[in-house]
N, C-alpha and C positions, 0 to 999 in steps of 0.2 A: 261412794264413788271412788275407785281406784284409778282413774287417769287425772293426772294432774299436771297443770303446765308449770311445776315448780320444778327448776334443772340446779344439781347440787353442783359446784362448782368449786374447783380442788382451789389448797390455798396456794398463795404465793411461791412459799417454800418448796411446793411438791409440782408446781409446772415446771417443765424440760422441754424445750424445743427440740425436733425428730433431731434436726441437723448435728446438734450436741450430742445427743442420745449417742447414734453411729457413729461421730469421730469417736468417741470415748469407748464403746466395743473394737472399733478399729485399732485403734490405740492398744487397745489389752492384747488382744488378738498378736499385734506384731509384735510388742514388745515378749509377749508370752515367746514365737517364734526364733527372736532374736538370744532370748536368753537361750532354749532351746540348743542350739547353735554354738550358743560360749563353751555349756556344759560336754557338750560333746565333743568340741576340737579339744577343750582341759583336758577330758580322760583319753584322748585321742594321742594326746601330747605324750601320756603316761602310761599307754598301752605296753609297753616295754619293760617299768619297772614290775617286776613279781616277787611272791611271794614264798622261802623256803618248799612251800609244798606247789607251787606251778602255778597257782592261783595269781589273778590279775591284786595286784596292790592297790590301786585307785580304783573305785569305782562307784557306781553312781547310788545317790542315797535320799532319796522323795524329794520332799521339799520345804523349806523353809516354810514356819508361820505366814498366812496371807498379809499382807500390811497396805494400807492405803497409801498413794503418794501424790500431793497435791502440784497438779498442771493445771494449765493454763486452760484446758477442759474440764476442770473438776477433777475430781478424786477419780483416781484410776488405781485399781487392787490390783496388788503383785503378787507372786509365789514365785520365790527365786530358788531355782533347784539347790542341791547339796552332791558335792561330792565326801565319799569317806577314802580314808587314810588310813588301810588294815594293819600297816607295819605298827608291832610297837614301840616307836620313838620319842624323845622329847621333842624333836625337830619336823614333823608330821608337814607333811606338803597338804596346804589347804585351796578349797578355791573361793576366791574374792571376786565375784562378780563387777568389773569393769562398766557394765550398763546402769544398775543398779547397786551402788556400793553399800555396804550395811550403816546403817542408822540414818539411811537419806529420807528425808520427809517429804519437801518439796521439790522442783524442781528449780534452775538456776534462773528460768524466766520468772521465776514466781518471787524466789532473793532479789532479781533484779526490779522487781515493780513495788517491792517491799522501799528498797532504797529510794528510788524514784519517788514514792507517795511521800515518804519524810522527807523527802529533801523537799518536796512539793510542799511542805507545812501542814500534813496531814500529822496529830496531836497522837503521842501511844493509845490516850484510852481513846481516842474514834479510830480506832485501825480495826478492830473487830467488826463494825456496824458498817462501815466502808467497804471491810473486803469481805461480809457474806453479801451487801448490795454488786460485788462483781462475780463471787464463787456461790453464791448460799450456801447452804447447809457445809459444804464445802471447807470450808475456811474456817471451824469452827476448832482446829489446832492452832490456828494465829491468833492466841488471846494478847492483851496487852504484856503479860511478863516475858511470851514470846519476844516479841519486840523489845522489848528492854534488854534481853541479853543478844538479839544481833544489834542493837545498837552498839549494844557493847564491841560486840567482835568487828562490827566498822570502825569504829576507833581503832581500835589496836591495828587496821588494815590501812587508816589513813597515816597512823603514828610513824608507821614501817615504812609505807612511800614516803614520807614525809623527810625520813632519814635515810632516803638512799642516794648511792655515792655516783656523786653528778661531775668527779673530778675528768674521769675519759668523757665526757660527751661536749661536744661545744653545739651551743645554740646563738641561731642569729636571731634579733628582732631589731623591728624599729619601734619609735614613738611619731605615730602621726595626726599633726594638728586637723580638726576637723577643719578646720576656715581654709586648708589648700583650696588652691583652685586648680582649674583643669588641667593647665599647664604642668602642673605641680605633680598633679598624678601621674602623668604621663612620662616626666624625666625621672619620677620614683620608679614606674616600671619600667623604665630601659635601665633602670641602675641596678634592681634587683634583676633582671636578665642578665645582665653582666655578671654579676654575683655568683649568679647561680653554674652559669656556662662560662666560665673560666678558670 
């Protein structure tokens, strides 16, 4: 008998809801557009310098290896164009894509929730098991040694504010007892009205 009410059922890893599906071709899609866009006002910009024999000096040259960059909808694949530099110089005008900078991996929402989950006391080795439970398959460039060296470069981010020059700026605070009473509040905020508008 070939009909059978056994229904195979994809695992975990490989379910996608549509709505994800779409932002993230959406996502490709514009970002493809926008790069699109850089590339051409760059050579655009450059259309003027030439080449001894007439020839345009900039111009445009495929595109860069596809790379994955991890957002806040999963992995989204780039191909960021290439322009070339015909003259030959040591000083070659290049283009650096602005949208897409080279060696970006993730995005800064995705640093920020990174920060956010350790400060939240989320431990280096469960950060991998955490963020495919939020990105799946996704997130499987955030191993624990990832994490160990942004922790690192947060340090070295809080070291820097930590020593910055606080001589030009003046700050006001108070210290306020919880046990005021209403009264109390109240002649606090006509003082700090005062403070402020005068």
């Amino acid at each position: 008998m070939k009909d059978s009410s056994v229904v195979a059922l994809n695992s975990p890893e490989e379910v996608e809801d549509v709505l994800t599906g779409v932002l993230r071709e959406g996502a490709m899609r514009l970002l493809k557009e926008a790069l699109e866009i850089e590339i051409e006002t760059f050579i655009e910009e450059y259309k003027g310098f030439r080449l001894s024999n007439g020839c345009r000096r900039i111009v445009r040259n495929g595109y860069n290896d596809a790379r994955n960059i991890q957002t806040g909808i999963g992995e989204v694949k780039v191909r960021v164009p290439r322009a070339e530099d015909r003259e030959a110089l040591d000083d070659k005008i290049r283009f650096r894509s602005s949208i897409v900078p080279p060696y970006i991996r993730r995005t800064k929402s995705i640093e920020a929730l990174l920060r956010w989950l350790y400060l939240k006391g989320i431990s280096t080795g469960d950060f991998p098991e955490a963020l495919e439970a939020l990105f799946g398959k996704a997130a499987r460039g955030l191993s624990s040694g990832t994490i160990s060296r942004l922790k690192s470069v947060w340090w070295n981010e809080y070291e820097q504010w930590n020593k910055r020059d606080l001589s030009k700026k003046r700050y006001v605070y108070f210290w306020v007892d919880e046990t005021c009473q209403e009264h109390c509040v109240c002649e606090f905020l006509t003082v700090f009205k005062f403070m402020l508008f005068s």
